[in-house]
Residue, then its C-alpha position, 0 to 999 in steps of 0.5 A: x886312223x883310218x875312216x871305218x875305225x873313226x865311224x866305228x868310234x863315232x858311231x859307238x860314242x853317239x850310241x852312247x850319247x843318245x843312251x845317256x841322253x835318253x838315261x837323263x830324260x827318264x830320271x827328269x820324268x821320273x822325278x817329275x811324277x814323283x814331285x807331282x804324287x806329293x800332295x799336301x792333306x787338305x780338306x776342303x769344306x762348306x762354309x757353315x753358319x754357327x757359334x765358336x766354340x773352345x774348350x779350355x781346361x785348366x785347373x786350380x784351387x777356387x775360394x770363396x767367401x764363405x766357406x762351411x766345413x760341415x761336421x755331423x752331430x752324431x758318429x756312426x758309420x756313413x752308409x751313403x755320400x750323395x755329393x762329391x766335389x764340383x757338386x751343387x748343393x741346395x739348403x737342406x738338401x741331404x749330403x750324407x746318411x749315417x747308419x740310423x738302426x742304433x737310433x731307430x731301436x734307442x728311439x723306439x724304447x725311450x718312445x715306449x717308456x715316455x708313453x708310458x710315464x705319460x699315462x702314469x702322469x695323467x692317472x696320478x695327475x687326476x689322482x691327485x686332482x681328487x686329493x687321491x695321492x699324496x704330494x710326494x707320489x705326484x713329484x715323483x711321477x712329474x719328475x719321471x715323466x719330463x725325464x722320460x720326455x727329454x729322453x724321448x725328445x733327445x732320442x728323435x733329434x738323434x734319429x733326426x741327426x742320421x740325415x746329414x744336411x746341408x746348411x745353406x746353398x752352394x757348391x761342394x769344395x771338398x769332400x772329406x768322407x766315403x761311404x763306409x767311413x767312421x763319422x764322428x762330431x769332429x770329423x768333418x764330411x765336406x766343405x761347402x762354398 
């Protein structure tokens, strides 16, 4: 082989070498700003003074000691529940409302007949006092009169009755009625604990 042909290969062979070896500088450099464009997330804060706090949610069933199913005295329907489940629940407090117009208007005319009787029984009353009227007449209008008080007296419990209440203080463990529903002696409302 002559010189110029060797110069001409070593010289083609140390273009290539110095191709590769600046090819093999360039991928390094490029990995190396690759690597150090991968940055962890983290975020840095102040130190703050305070409670720690954490939330556990976890469900179940709760018992309790005593539990009251309540059931209301009288049906109708329920025109308002104002307890749902987890709710407290204070002695007396009003739990449920049953339509009370038909007790209001039953209410309203044993009133007007008991008030009625109670005149008439205080007029044969005197009467009688007087030896006006016979034994019989004032019987008749004493028995008609307690009647009408017990009618009248039944009349206001009912009314009374339309306010579902609670009987002792405690939570709402079940809730067995909506608004709108059927209530009846024997239907139960909620469970009280």
């Amino acid at each position: 082989m002559s010189k110029k042909g060797l110069i001409g290969k070593t010289a083609v062979l140390a273009i290539i070498a110095a191709f590769s070896v600046m090819l093999i500088l360039l991928t390094t450099q490029n990995e190396t700003q690759v690597k150090e464009k991968q940055v962890l997330p983290v975020r840095t804060v102040y130190a703050e003074k305070g409670d720690l706090e954490k939330l556990l949610h976890i469900s179940g069933f709760v018992e309790s000691e005593t539990m009251i199913t309540i059931l209301p005295r009288i049906g109708g329907i329920l025109t308002n529940v104002y307890v749902d489940m987890g709710d407290p629940v204070e002695l007396d407090q009003v739990l449920a409302s049953i339509d009370s117009e038909p007790y209001k208007l039953s209410f309203n005319q044993t009133q007007a007949a008991f008030f009625a009787a109670e005149s008439t029984f205080k007029r044969v009353s005197s009467l009688y006092a007087n030896k006006s009227v016979s034994q019989q007449n004032y019987d008749e209008t004493k028995a008609s009169y307690n009647t009408l008080k017990s009618a009248y007296e039944l009349a206001k419990l009912n009314l009374s009755y339309t306010e579902v209440r609670a009987p002792i203080k405690g939570v709402v463990l079940e809730k067995h009625v909506s608004q709108g529903s059927m209530a009846a002696p024997n239907v139960p409302i909620v469970t009280i604990g």
